[in-house]
C-alpha positions as CSV (number, residue, x, y, z in Angstrom):
1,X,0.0,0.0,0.0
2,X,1.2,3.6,-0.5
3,X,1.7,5.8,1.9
4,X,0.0,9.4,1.4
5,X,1.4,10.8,4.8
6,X,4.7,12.2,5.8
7,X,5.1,11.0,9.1
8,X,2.7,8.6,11.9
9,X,3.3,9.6,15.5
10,X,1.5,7.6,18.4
11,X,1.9,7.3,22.3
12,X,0.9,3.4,23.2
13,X,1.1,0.3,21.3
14,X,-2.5,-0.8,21.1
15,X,-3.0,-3.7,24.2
16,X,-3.9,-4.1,28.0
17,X,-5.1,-1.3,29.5
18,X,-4.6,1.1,26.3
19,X,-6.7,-1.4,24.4
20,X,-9.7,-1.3,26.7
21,X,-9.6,2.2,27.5
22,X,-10.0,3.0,23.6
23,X,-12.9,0.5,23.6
24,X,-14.4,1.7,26.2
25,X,-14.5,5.4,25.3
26,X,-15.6,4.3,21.8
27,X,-18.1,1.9,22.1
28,X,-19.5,2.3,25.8
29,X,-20.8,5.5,25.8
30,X,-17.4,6.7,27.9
31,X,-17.0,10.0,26.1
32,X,-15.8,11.7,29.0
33,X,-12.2,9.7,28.3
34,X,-11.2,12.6,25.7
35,X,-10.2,14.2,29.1
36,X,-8.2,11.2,30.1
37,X,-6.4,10.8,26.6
38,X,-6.0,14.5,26.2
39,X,-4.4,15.3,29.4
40,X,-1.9,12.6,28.7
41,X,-0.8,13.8,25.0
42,X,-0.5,17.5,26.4
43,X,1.8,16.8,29.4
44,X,4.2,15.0,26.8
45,X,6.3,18.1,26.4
46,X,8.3,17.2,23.7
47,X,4.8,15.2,22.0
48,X,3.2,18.6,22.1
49,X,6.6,20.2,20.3
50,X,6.1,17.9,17.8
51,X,1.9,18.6,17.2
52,X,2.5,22.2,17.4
53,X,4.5,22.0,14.2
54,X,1.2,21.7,11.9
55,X,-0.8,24.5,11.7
56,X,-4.2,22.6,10.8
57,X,-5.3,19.8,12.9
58,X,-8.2,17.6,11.0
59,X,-9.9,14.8,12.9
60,X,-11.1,11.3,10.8
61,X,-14.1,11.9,10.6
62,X,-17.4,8.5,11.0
63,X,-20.5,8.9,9.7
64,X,-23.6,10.6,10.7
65,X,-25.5,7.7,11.4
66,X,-22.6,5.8,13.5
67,X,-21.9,9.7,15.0
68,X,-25.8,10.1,15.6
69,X,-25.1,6.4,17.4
70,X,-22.6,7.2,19.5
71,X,-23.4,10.4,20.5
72,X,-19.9,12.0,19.5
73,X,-16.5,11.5,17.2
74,X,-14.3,10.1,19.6
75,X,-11.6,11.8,17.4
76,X,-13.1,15.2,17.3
77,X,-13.3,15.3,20.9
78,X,-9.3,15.1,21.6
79,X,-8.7,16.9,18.5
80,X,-10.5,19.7,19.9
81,X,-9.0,19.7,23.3
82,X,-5.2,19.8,21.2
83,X,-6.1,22.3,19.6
84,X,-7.4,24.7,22.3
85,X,-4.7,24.4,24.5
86,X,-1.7,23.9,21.6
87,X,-3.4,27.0,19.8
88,X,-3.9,25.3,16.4
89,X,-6.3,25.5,14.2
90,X,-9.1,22.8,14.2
91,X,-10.6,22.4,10.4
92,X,-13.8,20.5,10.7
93,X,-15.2,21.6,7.2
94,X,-12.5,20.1,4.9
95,X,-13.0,16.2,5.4
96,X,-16.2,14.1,5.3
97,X,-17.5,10.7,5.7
98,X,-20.1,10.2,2.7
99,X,-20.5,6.4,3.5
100,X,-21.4,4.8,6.5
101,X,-19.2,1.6,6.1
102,X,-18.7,-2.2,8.2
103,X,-16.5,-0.6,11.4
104,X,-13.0,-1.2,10.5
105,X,-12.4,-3.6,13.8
106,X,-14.5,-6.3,12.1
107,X,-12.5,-6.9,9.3
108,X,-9.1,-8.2,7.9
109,X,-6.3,-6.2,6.2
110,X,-7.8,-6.4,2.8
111,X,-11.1,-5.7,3.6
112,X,-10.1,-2.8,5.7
113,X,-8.3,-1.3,2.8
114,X,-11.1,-2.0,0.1
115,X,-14.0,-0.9,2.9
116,X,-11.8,2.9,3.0
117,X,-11.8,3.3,-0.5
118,X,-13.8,6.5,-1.7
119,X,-15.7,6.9,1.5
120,X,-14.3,10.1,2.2
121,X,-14.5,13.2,0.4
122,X,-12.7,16.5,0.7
123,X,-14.3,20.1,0.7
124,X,-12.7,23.6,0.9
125,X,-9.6,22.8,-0.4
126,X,-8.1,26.6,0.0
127,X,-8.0,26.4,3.7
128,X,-5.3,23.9,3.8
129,X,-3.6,24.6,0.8
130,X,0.5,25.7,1.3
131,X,-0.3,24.1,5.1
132,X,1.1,21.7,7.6
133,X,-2.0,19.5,8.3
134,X,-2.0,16.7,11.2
135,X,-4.9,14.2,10.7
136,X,-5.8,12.4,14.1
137,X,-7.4,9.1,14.7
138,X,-7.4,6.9,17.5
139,X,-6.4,3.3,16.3
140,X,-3.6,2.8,14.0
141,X,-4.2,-0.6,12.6
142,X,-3.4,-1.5,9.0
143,X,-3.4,2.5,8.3
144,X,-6.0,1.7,5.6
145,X,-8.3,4.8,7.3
146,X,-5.6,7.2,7.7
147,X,-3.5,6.6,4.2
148,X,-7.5,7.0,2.3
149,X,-8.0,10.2,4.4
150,X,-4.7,11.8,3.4
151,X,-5.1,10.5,0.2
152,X,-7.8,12.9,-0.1
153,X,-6.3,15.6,1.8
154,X,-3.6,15.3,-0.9
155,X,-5.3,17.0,-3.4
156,X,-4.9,20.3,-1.9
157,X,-1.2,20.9,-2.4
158,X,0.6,20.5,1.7
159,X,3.7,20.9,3.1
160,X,3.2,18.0,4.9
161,X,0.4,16.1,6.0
162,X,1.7,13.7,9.7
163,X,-0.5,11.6,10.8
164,X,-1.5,11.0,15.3
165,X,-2.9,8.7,16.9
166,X,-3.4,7.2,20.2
167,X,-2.2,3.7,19.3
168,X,-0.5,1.6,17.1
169,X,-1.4,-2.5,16.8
């Protein structure tokens, strides 16, 4: 698979505790864990060095049905809190879900890959264009979700595009 992205920065490997944190706070209604994942990214000094160099933070973005489900974008929620207290601009108008798709956890490499393709679909394309963007996700798994979302985010012509997320499998 190509890579669209410059760089992938994460803070735990995804198992144990991590693992059923990030479950929890996406699938059990446990949306008050942004604080708890937030407040650990921004007491990472030289973490927070390293997100403060984009200029444009972008979170994946789900659907409206599995965000009218859930009750939030886990994503948005820490993407949010990183931005307020890094001082970086939070784009929520540039990248959309048009699809709702199978969630990503039930399926195998390929599948994941062929279930992120042209799901996602780019708008406003002079905001980010000559910029630094950092797209954030929570769960790095076979990077099928992040590589199709800078994919798209390619078309506007970056700097660099790095990609963040909570965990890596």
């Amino acid at each position: 698979m190509e890579k669209y992205f410059d760089e992938h920065i994460y803070i735990f490997k995804y198992d144990g505790i991590v693992r059923e944190e990030i479950i929890k706070y996406k699938f059990q209604e446990k949306s008050y864990s942004y604080k708890m994942f937030s407040e650990i990214i921004l007491k990472d000094k030289e973490l927070c060095k390293m997100l403060s160099e984009y200029e444009i933070i972008i979170s994946v973005p789900v659907s409206k049905k599995r965000k009218k489900e859930r009750g939030y974008n886990q994503t948005e929620l820490i993407s949010k809190e990183i931005c307020k207290r890094l001082n970086i601009e939070y784009a929520k108008d540039i990248l959309y879900k048009t699809k709702n798709t199978i969630a990503q956890s039930k399926l195998n490499k390929e599948q994941r890959e062929e279930n992120a393709k042209g799901v996602y679909e780019i708008r406003n394309l002079d905001k980010i264009n000559g910029k630094k963007v950092l797209l954030i996700d929570d769960i790095y798994t076979t990077g099928s979700t992040v590589n199709e979302c800078s994919k798209m985010l390619r078309q506007a012509q970056l700097k660099k595009i790095g990609i963040f997320t909570i965990a890596k499998d």
